[in-house]
MIVEXLO-299027 format. One line per field, with one value per residue (C-alpha): x, y, z. Coordinates in Angstrom, 1 decimal. Each point is the difference from the previous one (the first is absolute). Example, Ala and Ser with C-alpha at 12.3 -4.5 7.8 and 13.67 -1.06 7.14 Angstrom:
xx: c(12.3_1.4)
yy: c(-4.5_3.4)
zz: c(7.8_-0.7)
//
This chain:
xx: c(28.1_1.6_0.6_1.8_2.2_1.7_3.8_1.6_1.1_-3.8_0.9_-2.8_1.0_-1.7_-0.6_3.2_1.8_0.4_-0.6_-3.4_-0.2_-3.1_0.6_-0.2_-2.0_-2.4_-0.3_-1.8_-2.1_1.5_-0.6_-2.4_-3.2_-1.9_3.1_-0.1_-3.5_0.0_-0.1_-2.4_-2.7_1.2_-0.7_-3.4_-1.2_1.1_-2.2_-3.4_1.0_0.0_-3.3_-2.0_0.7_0.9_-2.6_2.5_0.8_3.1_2.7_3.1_1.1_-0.6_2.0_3.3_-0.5_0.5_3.1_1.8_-1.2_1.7_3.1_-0.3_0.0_2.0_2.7_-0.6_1.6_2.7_-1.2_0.5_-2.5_2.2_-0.9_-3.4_-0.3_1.1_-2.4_-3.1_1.3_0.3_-3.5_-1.5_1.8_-2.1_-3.2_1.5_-1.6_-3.5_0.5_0.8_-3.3_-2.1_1.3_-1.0_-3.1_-1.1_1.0_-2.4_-2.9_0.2_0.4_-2.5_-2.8_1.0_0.0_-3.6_0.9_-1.2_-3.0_-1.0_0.7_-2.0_-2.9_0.1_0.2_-2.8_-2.2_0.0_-1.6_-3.7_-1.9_-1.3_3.6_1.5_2.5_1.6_0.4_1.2_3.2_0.4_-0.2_2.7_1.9_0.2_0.5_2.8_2.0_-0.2_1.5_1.7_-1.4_-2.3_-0.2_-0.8_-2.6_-1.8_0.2_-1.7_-2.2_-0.1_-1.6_-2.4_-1.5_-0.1_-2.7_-1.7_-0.1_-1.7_-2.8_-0.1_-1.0_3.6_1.6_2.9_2.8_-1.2_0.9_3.0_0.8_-0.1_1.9_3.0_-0.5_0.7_2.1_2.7_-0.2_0.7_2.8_1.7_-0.3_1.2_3.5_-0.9_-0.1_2.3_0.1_-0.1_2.8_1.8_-0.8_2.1_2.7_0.6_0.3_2.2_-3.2_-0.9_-2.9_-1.9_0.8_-1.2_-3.3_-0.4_0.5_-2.6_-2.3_-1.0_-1.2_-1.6_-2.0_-1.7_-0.6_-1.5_-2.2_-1.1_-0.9_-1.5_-2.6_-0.8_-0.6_-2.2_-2.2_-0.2_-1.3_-2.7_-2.1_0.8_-0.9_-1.8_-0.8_-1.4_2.9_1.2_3.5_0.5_3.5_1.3_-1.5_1.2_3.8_-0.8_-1.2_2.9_2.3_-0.9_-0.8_3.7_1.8_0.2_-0.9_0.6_2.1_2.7_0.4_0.7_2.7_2.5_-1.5_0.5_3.2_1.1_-2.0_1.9_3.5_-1.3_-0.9_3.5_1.9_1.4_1.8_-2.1_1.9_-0.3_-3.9_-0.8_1.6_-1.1_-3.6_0.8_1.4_-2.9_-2.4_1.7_-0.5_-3.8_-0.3_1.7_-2.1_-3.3_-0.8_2.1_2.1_3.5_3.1_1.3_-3.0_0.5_3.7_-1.7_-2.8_3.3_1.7_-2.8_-3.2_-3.4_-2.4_-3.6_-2.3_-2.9_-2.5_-0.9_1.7_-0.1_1.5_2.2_1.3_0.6_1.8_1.9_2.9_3.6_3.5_3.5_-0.9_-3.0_2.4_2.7_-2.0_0.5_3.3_1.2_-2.0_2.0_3.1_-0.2_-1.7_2.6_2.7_-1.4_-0.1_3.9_0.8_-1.4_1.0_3.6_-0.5_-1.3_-3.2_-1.4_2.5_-1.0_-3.4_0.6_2.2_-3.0_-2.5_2.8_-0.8_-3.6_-0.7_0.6_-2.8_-1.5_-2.5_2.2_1.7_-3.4_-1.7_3.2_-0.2_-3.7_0.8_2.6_-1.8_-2.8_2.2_1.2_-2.8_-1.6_2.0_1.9_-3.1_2.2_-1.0_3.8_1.9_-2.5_0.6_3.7_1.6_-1.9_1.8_3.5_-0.4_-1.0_1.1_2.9_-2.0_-2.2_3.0_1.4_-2.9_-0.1_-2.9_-0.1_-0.3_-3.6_-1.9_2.0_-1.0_-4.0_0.0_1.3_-2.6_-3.1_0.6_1.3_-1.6_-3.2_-0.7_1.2_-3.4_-1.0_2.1_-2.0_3.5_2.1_0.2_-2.4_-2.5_0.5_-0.8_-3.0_-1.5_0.4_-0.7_-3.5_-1.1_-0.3_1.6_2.9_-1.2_-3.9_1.3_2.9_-2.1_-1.6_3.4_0.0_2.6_2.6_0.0_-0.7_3.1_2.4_-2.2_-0.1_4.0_0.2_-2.1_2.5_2.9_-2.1_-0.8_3.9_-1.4_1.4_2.4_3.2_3.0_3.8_3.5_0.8_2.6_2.1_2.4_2.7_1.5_-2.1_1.7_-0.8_-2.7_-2.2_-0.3_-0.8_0.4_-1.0_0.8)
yy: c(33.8_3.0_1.0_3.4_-0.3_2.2_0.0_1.5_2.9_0.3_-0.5_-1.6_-3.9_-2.1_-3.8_-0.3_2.2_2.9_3.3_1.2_2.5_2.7_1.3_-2.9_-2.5_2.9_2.3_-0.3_2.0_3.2_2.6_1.5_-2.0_2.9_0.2_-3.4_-0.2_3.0_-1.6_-2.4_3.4_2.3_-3.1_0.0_3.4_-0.2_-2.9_1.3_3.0_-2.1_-1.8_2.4_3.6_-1.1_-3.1_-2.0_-3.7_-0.7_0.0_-0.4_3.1_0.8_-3.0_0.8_3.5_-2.1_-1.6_3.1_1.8_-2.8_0.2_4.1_-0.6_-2.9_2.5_3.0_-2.5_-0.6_-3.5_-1.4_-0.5_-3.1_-2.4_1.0_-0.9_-3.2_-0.7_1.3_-2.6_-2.8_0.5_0.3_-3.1_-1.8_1.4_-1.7_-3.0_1.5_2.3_-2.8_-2.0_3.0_0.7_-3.9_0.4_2.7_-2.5_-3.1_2.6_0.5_-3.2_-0.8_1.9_-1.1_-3.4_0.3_-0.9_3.4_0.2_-3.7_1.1_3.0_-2.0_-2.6_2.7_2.0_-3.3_-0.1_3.2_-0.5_3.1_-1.3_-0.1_3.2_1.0_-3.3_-0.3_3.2_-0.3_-4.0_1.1_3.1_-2.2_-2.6_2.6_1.6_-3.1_-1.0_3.4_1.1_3.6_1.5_3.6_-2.0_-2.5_3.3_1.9_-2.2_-2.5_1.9_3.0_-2.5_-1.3_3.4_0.7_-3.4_0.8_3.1_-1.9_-2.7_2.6_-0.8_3.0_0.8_0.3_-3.4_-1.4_2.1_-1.7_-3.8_1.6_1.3_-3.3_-2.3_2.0_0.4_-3.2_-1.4_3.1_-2.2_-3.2_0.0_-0.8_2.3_2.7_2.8_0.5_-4.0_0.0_3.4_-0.6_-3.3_1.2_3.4_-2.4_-2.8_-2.8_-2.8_1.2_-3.2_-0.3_3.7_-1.1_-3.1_2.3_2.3_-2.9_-0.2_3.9_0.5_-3.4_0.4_3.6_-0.2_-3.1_2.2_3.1_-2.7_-1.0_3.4_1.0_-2.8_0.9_3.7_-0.9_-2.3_3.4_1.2_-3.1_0.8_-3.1_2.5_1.6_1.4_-2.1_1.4_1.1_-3.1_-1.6_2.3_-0.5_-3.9_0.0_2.5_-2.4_-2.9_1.3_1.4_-3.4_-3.0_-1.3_-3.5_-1.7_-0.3_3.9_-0.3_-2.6_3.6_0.5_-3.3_-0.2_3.1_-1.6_-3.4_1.4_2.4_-3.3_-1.4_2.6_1.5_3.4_2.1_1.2_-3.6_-0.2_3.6_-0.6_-4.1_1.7_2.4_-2.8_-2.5_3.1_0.8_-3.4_-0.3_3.9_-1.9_-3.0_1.3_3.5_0.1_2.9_0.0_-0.3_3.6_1.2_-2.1_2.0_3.3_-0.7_-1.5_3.1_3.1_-1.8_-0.7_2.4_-1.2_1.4_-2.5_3.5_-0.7_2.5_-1.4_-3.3_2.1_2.4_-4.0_-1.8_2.8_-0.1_-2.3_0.0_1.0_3.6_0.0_-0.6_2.5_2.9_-2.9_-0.9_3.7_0.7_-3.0_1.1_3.5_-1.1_-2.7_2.9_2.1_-2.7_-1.1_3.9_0.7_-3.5_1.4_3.0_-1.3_0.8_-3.4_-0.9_3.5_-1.3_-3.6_1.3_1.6_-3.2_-2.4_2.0_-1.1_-3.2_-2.9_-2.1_-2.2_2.5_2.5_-0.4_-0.6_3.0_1.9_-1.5_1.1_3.8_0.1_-1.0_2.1_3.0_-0.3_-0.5_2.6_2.6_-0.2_-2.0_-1.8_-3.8_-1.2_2.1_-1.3_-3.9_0.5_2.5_-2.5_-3.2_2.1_1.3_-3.0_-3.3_-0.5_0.9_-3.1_-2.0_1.4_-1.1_-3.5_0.6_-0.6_2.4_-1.1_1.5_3.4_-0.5_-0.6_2.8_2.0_-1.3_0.6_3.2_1.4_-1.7_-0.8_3.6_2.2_0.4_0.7_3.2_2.8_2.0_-3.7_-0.6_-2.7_1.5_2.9_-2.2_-2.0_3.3_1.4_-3.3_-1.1_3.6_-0.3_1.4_-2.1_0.0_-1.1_-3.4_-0.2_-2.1_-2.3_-0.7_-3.2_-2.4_3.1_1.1_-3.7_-1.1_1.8_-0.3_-3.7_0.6_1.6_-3.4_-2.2_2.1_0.0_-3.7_-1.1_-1.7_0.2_2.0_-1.8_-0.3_-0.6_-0.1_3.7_1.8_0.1_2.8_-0.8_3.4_2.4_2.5_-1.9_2.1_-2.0_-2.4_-1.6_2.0_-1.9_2.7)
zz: c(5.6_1.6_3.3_1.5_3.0_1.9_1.3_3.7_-2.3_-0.8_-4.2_-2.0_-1.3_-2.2_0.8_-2.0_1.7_-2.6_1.0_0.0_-2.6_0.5_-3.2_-2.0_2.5_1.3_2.8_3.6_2.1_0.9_2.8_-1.6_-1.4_-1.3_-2.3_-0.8_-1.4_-1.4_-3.6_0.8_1.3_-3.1_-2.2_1.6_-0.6_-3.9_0.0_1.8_-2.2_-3.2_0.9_1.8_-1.4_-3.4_0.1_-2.1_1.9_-2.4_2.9_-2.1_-0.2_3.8_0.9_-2.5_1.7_3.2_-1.1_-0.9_3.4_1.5_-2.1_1.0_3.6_-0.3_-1.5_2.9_2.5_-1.7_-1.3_-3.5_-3.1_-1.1_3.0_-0.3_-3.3_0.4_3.2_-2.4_-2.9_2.4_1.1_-3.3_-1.2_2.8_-1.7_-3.7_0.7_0.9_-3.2_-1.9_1.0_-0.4_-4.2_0.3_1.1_-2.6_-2.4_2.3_-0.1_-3.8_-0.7_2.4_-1.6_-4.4_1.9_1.1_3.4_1.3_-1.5_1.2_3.2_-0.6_-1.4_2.4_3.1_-1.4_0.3_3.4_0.6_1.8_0.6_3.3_1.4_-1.9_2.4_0.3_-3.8_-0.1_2.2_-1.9_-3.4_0.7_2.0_-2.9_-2.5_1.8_1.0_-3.7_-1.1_3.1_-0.1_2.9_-1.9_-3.7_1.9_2.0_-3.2_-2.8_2.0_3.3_-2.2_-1.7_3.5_1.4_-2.8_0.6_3.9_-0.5_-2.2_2.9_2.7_1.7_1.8_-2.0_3.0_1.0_-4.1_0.2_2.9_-1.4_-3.3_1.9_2.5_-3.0_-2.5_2.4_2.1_-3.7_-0.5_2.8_-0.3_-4.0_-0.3_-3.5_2.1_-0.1_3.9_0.9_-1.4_0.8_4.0_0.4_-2.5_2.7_3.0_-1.9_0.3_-2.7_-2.1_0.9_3.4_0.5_-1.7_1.5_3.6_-0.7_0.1_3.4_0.5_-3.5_-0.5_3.8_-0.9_-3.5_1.3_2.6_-2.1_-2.5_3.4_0.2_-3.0_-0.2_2.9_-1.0_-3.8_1.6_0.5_-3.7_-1.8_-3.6_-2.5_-2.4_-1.0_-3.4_-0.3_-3.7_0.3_1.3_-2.8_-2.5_1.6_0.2_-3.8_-1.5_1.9_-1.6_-3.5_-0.3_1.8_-0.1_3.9_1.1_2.4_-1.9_0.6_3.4_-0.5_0.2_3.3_1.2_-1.0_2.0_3.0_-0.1_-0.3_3.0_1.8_-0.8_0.9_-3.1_0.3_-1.0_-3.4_-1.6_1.3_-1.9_-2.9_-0.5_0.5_-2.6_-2.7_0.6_-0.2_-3.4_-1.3_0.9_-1.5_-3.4_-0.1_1.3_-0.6_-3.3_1.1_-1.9_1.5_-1.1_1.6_3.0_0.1_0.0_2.5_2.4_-0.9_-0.3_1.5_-1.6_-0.7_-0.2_-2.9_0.9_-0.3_3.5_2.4_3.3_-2.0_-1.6_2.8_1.9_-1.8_-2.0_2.1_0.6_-1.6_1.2_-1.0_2.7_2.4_-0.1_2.0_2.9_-0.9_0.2_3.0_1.5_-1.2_1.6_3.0_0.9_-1.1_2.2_3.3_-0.7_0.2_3.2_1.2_-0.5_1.1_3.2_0.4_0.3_3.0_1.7_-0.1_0.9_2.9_1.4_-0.8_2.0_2.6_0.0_-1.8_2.4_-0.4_-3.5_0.6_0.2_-3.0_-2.1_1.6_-1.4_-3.5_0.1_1.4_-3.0_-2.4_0.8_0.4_-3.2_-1.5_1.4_0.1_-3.3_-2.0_-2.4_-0.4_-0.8_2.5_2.6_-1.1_0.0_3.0_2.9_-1.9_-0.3_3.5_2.3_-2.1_2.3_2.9_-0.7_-0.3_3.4_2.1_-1.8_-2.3_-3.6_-2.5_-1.4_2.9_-0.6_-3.6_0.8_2.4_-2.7_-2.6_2.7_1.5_-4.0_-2.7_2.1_1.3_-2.3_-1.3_2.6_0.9_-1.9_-1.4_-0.7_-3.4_0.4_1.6_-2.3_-3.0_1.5_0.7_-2.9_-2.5_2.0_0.5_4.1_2.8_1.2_3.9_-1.5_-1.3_2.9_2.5_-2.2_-1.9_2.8_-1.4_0.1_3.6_1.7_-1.8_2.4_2.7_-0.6_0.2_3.5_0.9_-0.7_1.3_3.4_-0.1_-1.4_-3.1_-3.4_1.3_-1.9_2.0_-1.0_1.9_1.0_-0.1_2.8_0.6_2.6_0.3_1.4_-2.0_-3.1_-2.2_-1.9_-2.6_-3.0_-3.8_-2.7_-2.6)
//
């Protein structure tokens, strides 16, 4: 914990009394706040430029453009590149653990899928779908699939694609299947402690990977139950018995000619499920899930263990002859994950520059002026998020400037973290397929072949979660509280830095 004070001379102290030194402990807000977000806009316009002129959504090299405008404008006022480097490596070294879970998880979903534990679920989830309730097993199966693999984008683009085609045949408007795709493919993208942004969102605001899941509960599970109701209601006037379900049998049949499916290759899952119960970190739960998986991939499927080793290592690519099989459960190993990694790398690089810089204490200098209320303070997590993601349209950026900017703002007001994180998670993960130039949105579009503001209003489970949000804010329930941080001196700036 570090607090700034200030002395009758009007010096900067430290809690322990050193000198507060901008230049290595970061600057504050100066006279001028155009000047002081001023990386932050440039930053922006490299990145719309990257993903709307050039139509390329790789924002690495944007954001490592961002760090050296900060480093440029850092030198014009006479500041130096050395602290700033420092502030940018302390940040990222916060992301290490995230990073370190994702590589693990590249090596669970491998493992996962030689283990048969994938395709069981696969199997299993595809024998739950009922023509007369279509929409419903839609957003279930997707959700299944993508809390078992921790992708939205894999889960809308392999089975999402396969029920888009089935739709059609069904008579089902295609914004309305589009809607239960995205519903369940990225409520699943949430909730999956294998995904890359459940687990980059708590690491940004310094939260417990299973107490920020465990959080999200009470906004995701009212709204996903809710969009289930509906989607219920709305396929009673679609309902077809006479229906050609040949795909899902061809998927059902490839599965089970090429694995070996029984209970025994879920034990993986449970595993990972029981240390989640008992409240393993989260490193020792990945890679326990990726040893048993290893050992059932050995004894039942007959897969070697130097190919085991190079599934971890490069993933497993699928030659079962049937390409929506194929194109599903090719995927996994350490090497899948390093676009993610890098992307975190650069994006938390990018946050710790401008943190030092002072941009982020410009802008939270203006939002103390403002936020005074629980409501207050969520409304701003919402705004910020949504800003981000709107105007910049990069998924990771958007998950981790909110956490960076407000986490000691929570902790100010008495709030724990975990409802910053879930505001985060709703407003970013859950609408950015919705938002027609985000990098989700852009990829739903594009992969299912509609119009991002066609399947918008039926993607239910993703706009009720943040509405269900602002409920509880307005009713003060699940809204966390801890001791807050008191500041005796009036002078005293805040607060706590975990870095």
């Amino acid at each position: 914990m570090t607090a700034v004070s200030t002395t009758k001379e009007g010096r900067y102290l430290m809690m322990d009394d050193k000198p507060y030194d901008e230049a290595k402990d970061g600057y504050g807000p100066s006279s001028s706040f155009l000047l002081d977000i001023a990386p932050l806009v440039l930053t922006a316009i490299i990145l719309m430029v990257q993903f709307f002129v050039f139509k390329d959504f790789t924002p690495h090299i944007p954001l490592a453009c961002g760090i050296l405008i900060t480093g440029l404008f850092m030198k014009l006022r006479g500041r130096d590149w050395d602290g700033m480097e420092q502030r940018f490596l302390k940040v990222v070294k916060i992301g290490l653990p995230a990073m370190i879970i994702l590589m693990g998880v590249g090596m669970l979903i491998g493992a996962w899928i030689i283990a048969g534990t994938v395709p069981t679920i696969l199997y299993y989830g595809f024998s739950v779908f009922s023509p007369s309730s279509f929409l419903v097993s839609v957003c279930l199966i997707c959700a299944i699939i993508s809390v078992a693999t921790g992708t939205s984008w894999g889960t809308v683009g392999t089975v999402g694609l396969a029920m888009m085609g089935i739709g059609l045949g069904l008579g089902i408007p295609p914004s309305l299947t589009g809607g239960a795709i995205v519903s369940g493919a990225f409520f699943g993208d949430k909730m999956s402690p294998l995904s890359d942004t459940t687990n980059l969102t708590p690491a940004a605001a310094g939260v417990d990977l299973w107490e920020h899941i465990r959080g999200m509960l009470p906004t995701t599970v009212p709204a996903m139950v809710t969009a289930l109701i509906i989607y219920a209601w709305i396929g009673m006037g679609y309902g077809a018995e006479n229906v050609d379900l040949t795909s899902i049998k061809e998927i059902q049949t490839s599965l089970a000619a090429n694995y070996n499916l029984s209970i025994i290759t879920l034990l993986p899952a449970v595993v990972v499920v029981i240390a989640a119960v008992m409240k393993m970190p989260a490193i020792p739960t990945v890679l326990s899930g990726v040893v048993v998986a290893g050992l059932v991939a050995f004894f039942m499927q007959g897969v070697g263990v130097h190919d085991i080793f190079t599934v971890l290592q490069n993933g497993f690519v699928s030659e079962t002859g049937f390409a929506v099989v194929d194109q599903l459960l090719s995927k996994g190993g350490i090497m899948s994950m390093t676009w993610v990694v890098t992307l975190t790398i650069f994006a938390l690089a990018f946050v710790g520059s401008i943190e030092h810089y002072g941009t982020l204490k410009a802008i939270m200098a203006k939002i103390n002026k403002m936020v005074k209320s629980r409501f207050g303070l969520v409304m701003t997590t919402y705004a910020s998020t949504l800003g981000v993601g709107t105007l910049i349209g990069d998924v990771y950026t958007t998950l981790v400037l909110p956490g960076r900017l407000l986490k000691d703002k929570y902790q100010e007001m008495g709030y724990k973290r975990t409802t910053l994180t879930r505001s985060i998670e709703d407003t970013g993960t859950l609408l950015s397929p919705l938002i027609p130039w985000n990098m989700g949105g852009s990829f739903v579009a594009a992969t299912l072949g509609i119009a991002t503001l066609t399947y918008a209003p039926f993607a239910f489970a993703c706009w009720l979660s943040p509405l269900f949000g602002l409920l509880w804010v307005f009713l003060d329930k699940f809204i966390p509280r801890e001791e807050p941080i008191v500041n005796n001196d009036t002078n005293t700036l805040s607060t706590v830095d975990n870095v």
